[in-house]
N, C-alpha and C positions, 0 to 999 in steps of 0.2 A: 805447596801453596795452591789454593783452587786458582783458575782462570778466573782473570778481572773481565768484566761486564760494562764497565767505563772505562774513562778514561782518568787518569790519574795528572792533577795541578801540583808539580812539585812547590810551587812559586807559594801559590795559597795554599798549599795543604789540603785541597779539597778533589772531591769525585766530580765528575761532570760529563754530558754527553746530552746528547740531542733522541726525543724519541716522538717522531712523528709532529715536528714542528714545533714541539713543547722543550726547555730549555729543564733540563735536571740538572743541579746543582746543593750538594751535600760538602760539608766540612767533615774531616776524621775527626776531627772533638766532639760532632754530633753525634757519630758513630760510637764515641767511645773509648779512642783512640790517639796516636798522634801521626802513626806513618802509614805510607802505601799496604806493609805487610799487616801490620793487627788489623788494619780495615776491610781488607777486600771481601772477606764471608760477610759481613752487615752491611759493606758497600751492597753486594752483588744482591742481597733479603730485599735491602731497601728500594732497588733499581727495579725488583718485578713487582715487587706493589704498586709501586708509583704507575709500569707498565700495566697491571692490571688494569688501576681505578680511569687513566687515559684511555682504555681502549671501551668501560662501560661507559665514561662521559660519551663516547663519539658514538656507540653503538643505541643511545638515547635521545642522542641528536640527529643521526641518520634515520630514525624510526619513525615509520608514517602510521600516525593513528585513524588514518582518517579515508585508507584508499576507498574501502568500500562504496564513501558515501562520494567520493569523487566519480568513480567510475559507474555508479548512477546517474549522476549529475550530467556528467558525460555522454550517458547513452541519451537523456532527454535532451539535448543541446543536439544532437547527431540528428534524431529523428525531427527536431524541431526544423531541420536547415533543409533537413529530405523533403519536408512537405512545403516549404518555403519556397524552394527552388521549382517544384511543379508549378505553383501559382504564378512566378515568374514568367515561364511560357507563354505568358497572356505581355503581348509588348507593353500594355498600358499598367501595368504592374511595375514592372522591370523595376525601373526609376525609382520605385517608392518603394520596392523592397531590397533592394542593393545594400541602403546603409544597417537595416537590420540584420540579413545576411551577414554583414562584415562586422555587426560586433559580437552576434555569435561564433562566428569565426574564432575571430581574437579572444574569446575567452573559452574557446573549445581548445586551441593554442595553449593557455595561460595551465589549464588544467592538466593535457599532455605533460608538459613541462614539467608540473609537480609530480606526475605517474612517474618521472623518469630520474627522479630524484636517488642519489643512492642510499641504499636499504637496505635491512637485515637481511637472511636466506630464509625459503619460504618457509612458512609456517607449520610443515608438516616435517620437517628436514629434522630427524629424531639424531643427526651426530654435527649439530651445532655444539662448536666451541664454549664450555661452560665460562673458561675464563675472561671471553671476551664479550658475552651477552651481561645485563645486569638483571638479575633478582627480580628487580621489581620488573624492568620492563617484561619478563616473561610470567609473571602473575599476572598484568593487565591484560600480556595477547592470549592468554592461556584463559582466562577469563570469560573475553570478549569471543573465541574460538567457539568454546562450549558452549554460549551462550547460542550460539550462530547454530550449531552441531542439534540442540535440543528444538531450535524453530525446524529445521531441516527434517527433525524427524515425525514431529508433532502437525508440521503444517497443513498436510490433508485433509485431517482431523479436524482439526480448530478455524482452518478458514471459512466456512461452511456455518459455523455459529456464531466466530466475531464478525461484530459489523463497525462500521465509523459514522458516527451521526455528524451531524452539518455541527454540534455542540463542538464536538473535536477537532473539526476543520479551524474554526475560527479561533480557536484556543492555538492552534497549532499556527497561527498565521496566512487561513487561507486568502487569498486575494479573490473580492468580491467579483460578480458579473453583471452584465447586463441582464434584465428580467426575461425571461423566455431565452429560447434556443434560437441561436445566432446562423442561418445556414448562408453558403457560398453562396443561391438563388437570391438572397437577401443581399446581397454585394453586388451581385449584377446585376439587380433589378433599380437600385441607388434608394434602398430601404436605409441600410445604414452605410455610412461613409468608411472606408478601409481602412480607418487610424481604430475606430469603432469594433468594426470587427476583427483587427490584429490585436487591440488589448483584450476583447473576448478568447482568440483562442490564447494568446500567453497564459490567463487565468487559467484557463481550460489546462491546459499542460502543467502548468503549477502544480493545482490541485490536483490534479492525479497522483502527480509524484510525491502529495503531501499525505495522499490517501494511503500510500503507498506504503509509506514507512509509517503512519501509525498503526497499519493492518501488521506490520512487521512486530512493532514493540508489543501489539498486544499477543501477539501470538506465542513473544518469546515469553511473556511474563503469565500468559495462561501454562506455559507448556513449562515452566520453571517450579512451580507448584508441585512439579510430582515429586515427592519424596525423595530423597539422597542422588536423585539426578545428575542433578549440577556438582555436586561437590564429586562425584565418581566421575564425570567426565573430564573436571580441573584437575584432577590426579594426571588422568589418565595424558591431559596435553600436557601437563607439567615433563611425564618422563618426555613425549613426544620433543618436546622441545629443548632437550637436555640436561634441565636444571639437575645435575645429580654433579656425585665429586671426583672423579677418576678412572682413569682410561678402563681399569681392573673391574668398577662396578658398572661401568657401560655395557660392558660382556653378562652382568646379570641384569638389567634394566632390556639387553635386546630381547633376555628369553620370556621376560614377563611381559613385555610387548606382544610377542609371538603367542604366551597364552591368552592372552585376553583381545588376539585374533588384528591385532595391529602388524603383522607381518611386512619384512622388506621384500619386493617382488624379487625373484631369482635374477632378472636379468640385469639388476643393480647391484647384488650383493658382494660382496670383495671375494669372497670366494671362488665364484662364477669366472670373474677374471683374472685371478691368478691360474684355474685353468687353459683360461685362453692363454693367457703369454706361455704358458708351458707349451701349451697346443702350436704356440708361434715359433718356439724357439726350437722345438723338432722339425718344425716345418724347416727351419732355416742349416738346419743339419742334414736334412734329406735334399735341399739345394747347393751342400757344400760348402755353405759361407760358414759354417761354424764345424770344427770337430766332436766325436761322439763325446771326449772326456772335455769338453768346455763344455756342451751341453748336460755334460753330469755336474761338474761343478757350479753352474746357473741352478738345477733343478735341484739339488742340497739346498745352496743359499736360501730357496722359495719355501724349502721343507721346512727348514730349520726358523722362519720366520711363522709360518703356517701353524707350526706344534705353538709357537709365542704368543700368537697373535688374540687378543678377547674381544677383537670385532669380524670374525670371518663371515658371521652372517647378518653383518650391519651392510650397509649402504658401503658403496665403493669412493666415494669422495671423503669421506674417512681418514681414509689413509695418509692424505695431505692436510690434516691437520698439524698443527707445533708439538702440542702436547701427545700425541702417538710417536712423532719420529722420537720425539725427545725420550718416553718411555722405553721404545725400543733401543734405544743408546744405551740409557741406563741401563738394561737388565743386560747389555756383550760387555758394557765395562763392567759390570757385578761380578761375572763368568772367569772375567779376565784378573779382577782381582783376588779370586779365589783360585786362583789357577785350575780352572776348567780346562779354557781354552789358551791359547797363544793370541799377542796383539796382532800377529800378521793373518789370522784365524777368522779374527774380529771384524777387520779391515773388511777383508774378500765379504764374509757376508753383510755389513753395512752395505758395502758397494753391490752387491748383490737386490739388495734392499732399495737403494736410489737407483737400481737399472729398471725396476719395477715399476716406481713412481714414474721416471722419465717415458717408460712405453704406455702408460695409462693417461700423460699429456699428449704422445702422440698419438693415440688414439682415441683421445676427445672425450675422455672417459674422468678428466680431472682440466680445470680450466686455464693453471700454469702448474710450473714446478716451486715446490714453499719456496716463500724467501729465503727461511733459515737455510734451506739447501742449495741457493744460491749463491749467498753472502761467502768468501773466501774466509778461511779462518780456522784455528784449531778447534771451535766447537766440537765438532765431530770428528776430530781424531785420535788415533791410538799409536801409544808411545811406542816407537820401531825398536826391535831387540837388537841389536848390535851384537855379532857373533862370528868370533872368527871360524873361516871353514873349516871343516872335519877335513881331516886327508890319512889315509893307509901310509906307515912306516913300510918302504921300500923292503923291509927284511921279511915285513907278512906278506908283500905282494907276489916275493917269490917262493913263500910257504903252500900261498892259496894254490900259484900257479902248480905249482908240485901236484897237487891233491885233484887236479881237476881231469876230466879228457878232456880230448883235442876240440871238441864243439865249444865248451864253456873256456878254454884255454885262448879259441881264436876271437871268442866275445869280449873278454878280458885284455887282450892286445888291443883288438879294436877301438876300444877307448883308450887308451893309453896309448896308441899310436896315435887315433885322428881326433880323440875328442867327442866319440860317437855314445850317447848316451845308449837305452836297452830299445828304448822307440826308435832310436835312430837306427838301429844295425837291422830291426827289424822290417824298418821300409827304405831299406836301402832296395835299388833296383838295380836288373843286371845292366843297364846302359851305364852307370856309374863306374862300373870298375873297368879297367884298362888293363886286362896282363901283359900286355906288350911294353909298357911303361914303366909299371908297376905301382900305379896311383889308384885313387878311386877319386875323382871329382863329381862330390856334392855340397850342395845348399840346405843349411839346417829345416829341416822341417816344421819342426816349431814356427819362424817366420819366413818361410821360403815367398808365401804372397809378396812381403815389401821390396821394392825393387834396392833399396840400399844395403842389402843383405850381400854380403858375398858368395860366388860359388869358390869354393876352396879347391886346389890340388893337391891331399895328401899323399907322400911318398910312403907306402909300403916298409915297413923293416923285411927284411929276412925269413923271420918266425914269423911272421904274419901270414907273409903273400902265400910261406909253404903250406900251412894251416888252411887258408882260405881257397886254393887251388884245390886241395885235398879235400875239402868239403863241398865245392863245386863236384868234382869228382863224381863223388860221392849218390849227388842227388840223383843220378840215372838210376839209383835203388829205389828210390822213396813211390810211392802213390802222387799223378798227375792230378792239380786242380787247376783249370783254365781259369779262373779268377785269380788265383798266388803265381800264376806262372811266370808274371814280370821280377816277381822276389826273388832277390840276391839269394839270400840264406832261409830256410826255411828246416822248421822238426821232420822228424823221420816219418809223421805222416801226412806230408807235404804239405803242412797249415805253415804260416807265418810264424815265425821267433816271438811277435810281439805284436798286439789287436786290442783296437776298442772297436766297439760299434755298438746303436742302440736296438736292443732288441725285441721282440713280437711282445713284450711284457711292457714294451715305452721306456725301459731304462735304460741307464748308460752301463756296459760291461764293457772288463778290459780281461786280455789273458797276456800275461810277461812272466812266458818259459823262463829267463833270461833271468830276472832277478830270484825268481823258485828258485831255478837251479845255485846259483850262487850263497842263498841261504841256506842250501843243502850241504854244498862244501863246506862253509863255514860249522854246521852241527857236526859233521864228519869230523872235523878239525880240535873242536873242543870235546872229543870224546879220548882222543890222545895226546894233547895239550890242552892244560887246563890253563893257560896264560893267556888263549884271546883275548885281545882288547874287546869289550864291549863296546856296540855302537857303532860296527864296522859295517858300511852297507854299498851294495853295489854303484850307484852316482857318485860317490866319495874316490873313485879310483879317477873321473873324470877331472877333478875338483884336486888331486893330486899329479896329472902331468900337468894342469894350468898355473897349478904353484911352482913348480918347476920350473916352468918357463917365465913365470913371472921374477920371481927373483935371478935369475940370471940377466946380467944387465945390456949383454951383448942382443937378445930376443925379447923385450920385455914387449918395445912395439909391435913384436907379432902377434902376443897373447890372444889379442882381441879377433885375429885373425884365424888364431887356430881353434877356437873359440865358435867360432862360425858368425861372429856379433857383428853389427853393422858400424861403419867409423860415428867415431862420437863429435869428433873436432872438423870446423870449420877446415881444416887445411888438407886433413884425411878425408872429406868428401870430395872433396872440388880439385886441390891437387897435389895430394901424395902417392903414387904408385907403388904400390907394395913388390915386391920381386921375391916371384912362385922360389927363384934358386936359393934367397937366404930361407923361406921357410922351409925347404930341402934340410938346408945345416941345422935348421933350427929343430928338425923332427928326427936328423941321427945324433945332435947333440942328446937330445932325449933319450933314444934309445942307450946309448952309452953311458946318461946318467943311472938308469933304471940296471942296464946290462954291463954294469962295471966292467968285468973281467970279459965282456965278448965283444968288443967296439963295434962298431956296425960300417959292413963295407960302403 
């Protein structure tokens, strides 16, 4: 059954929910239907229409047709109060121009006000939301644009031959003046009285600015005359302004842009900064806050989005649109439902996807995180697989052990003695191991940063320590690297067992002797048994003493411990003390599980 999108009236029968202060309310009989279940696909059709047609009322309601002529208006009010104020200087002024002063003011005020009103995104912004602009209002600005676009281009030209006759003035509203020219001399001289000559210069400012805009309308309606002009330009703001249908043909509307020289500048384009966060997140691997194989799996997530993506060379605010994330959902559930990928596959890179968005708010490159990505809720998630763990039948663990040398024999102990995965045995260091004890105490790697991690003390079996002494031994053969020389165990040419790092190329590589070689034994194995279980992989032998210990009910609470996990419960943080001697019992019980017939001393 899809996800409901309302909320559900058992009582009435009906859908309902609240969408931006607007009350929706729908009956299942209207739908179609009688209950929750037949309803919720024509519920959830009906709910984004509704969202639709709410978001073009508001977006025609918010829209100013009119800044231009405001911010005109504006600039003659501004200049008007500039020369006002000079005149003031004169004390015997002051008085008499104050209250003028103050209602220009208040209505330079009133005009501010309307500038600051909320408003569509500017008019150039070619990845406006299609679903939430309306039709018509981007015909009129897309109109009104061109029109603007064609004075702009023509007005050199044309102002030079259009003129405005006093005919046009007065037709247009000019306010009359006094006869002849009104000068300052003539004020101070007490020719004419200062009411006299403040209504001369009002007119005077008037008219100009009425000059102004009929010099404008003629220019645009000579310079509109030129053949297919105007309608090539209305094209052209139409894509400018997004009217088109979908995220898919956006990615063909940027390239046509791009040829008819409407280009997005580089340092805006999504592309641009998704190298930079690549560029950030090495950075943060080269200062050790992030390992080389998390910074591989960040810079897949980005790849894997990149190859998707049909706006990489649009605008970078893009990205936090509704209608992009929502595509990009749909095309990892597609994936997932054709069994491409795995939900937990899907997961990592969505999440990879919102770590993107999140660093492009913090860096002011996006002006919040969407709502939809805010809002709590299974919108965006993917149904977790549920799967019991893989674990080795105890009879092949001692087939494998058979098949192996002493190197891959004492790797093999190692996790099944302390739990050590192949990274783990390969950055084990020599302050860890104790022969004198016969432990090795460490802290998982994986989260050794978190201070609620445990450092474990594991007891050594037998076959282990002799194994691990022996390979100690050993290394006074190998080739010296002062960088490996802190490593416990290392190949025979003195590299590490097991290494990520990123490399002169920028990417993440890993090398893990440790699982090679154990998929070597394993080919070895089925070349003279042909009964391998398929599907047997080295982490699985990890995943097999944890089951062990788990179901035995004497150590179950060690698990977590031996495990290397941090406590999960209130009681195991603050005050339960674990005791290093029962996880002793609890690691030669182990060994005596695995090693039936040889108990462990």
């Amino acid at each position: 059954m899809a996800d409901a999108q309302m909320g559900w009236d058992s009582e009435q029968k009906r859908w309902r929910v609240t969408y931006k202060k607007v009350p929706l309310r729908i009956k299942a009989a209207d739908l179609g239907g009688t209950n929750r279940t037949d309803t919720v696909v024509a519920a959830n059709q009906w709910f984004r229409q509704q969202q639709a047609e709410i978001d073009r009322k508001l977006a025609v309601e918010t829209f100013r047709p009119y800044e231009l002529e405001y911010r005109a208006e504006l600039e003659g009010i501004q200049s008007g109060i500039k020369t006002l104020t000079v005149l003031m200087r004169n004390p015997a002024m002051k008085s008499v121009l104050d209250p003028v002063v103050e209602t220009l003011k208040r209505k330079e005020s009133g005009i501010r006000q309307a500038l600051l009103k909320p408003a569509l995104s500017p008019i150039d912004d070619s990845l406006r939301n299609p679903l939430h602009v309306s039709p018509e209002c981007i015909e009129g600005e897309a109109a009104r644009e061109a029109r603007l676009l064609i004075a702009d281009k023509f007005a050199d030209t044309l102002q030079s031959t259009v003129s405005v006759t006093d005919e046009d003035l007065n037709t247009a509203g000019a306010i009359p003046r006094l006869d002849g020219e009104i000068k300052l001399e003539d004020l101070l001289n007490g020719t004419y009285t200062f009411l006299q000559y403040s209504n001369a210069w009002m007119a005077y400012a008037h008219n100009r600015q009425v000059r102004k805009h009929i010099l404008e309308r003629k220019v645009q309606e000579e310079a509109e005359k030129v053949v297919g002009l105007k309608d090539e330009l209305l094209v052209r703001k139409k894509k400018e302004l997004g009217l088109i249908e979908n995220e898919y043909e956006r990615g063909t509307i940027n390239q046509m842009l791009k040829e008819q020289g409407i280009d997005v500048p580089e340092s805006r384009k999504l592309e641009h900064h998704i190298d930079r966060f690549i560029d950030y997140q090495r950075q943060r691997h080269s200062l050790r806050k992030i390992t080389a194989g998390r910074f591989g799996k960040i810079v897949n997530t980005i790849e894997v989005y990149r190859k998707w993506s049909p706006i990489m060379n649009g605008k970078v605010d893009r990205i936090g649109t509704k209608d992009h994330i929502d595509a990009y959902y749909g095309y990892l559930a597609k994936r997932v439902l054709d069994k491409e990928i795995k939900p937990k596959y899907a997961k990592d890179l969505f999440a990879g996807f919102k770590q993107l968005i999140n660093w492009l708010v913090d860096d002011e490159k996006l002006a919040a995180v969407p709502g939809c990505l805010q809002r709590k809720g299974d919108r965006y998630k993917f149904e977790k697989e549920h799967q019991t763990p893989q674990t080795i039948p105890l009879e092949w663990i001692h087939k494998i052990l058979d098949a192996t040398d002493s190197r891959m024999k004492l790797c093999i102990l190692l996790t099944l003695n302390c739990g050590f995965g192949a990274s783990e045995i390969g950055q084990l260091t020599r302050e860890a191991y104790h022969p004198a004890t016969g432990k090795i105490v460490h802290k998982r790697c994986k989260t050794k940063k978190h201070a609620k991690v445990p450092t474990v003390h594991y007891r050594l079996w037998n076959e282990t320590k002799a194994l691990l002494d022996k390979e100690i031994a050993n290394r006074k053969k190998y080739p010296i690297h002062a960088e490996f020389a802190n490593c416990l165990l290392v190949n025979q040419d003195g590299k590490p067992l097991w290494s990520e790092y990123v490399g002169d190329d920028g990417k993440s590589h890993k090398s893990d002797n440790i699982t090679c070689a154990f998929k070597r034994v394993l080919v070895k194995l089925r070349k003279t048994n042909l009964d391998v279980p398929d599907g047997i992989a080295y982490y699985q032998l990890r995943k097999t003493s944890s089951t062990l210990i788990y179901n035995e009910p004497r150590f179950r609470t060690y698990n977590g411990l031996w495990l290397g996990h941090a406590p999960q419960t209130m009681g195991d943080q603050s005050y339960n003390a674990l005791d290093d001697g029962i996880l002793d019992n609890c690691i030669a019980w182990l060994h005596d599980k695995i090693y039936s017939e040889q108990p462990f001393a």
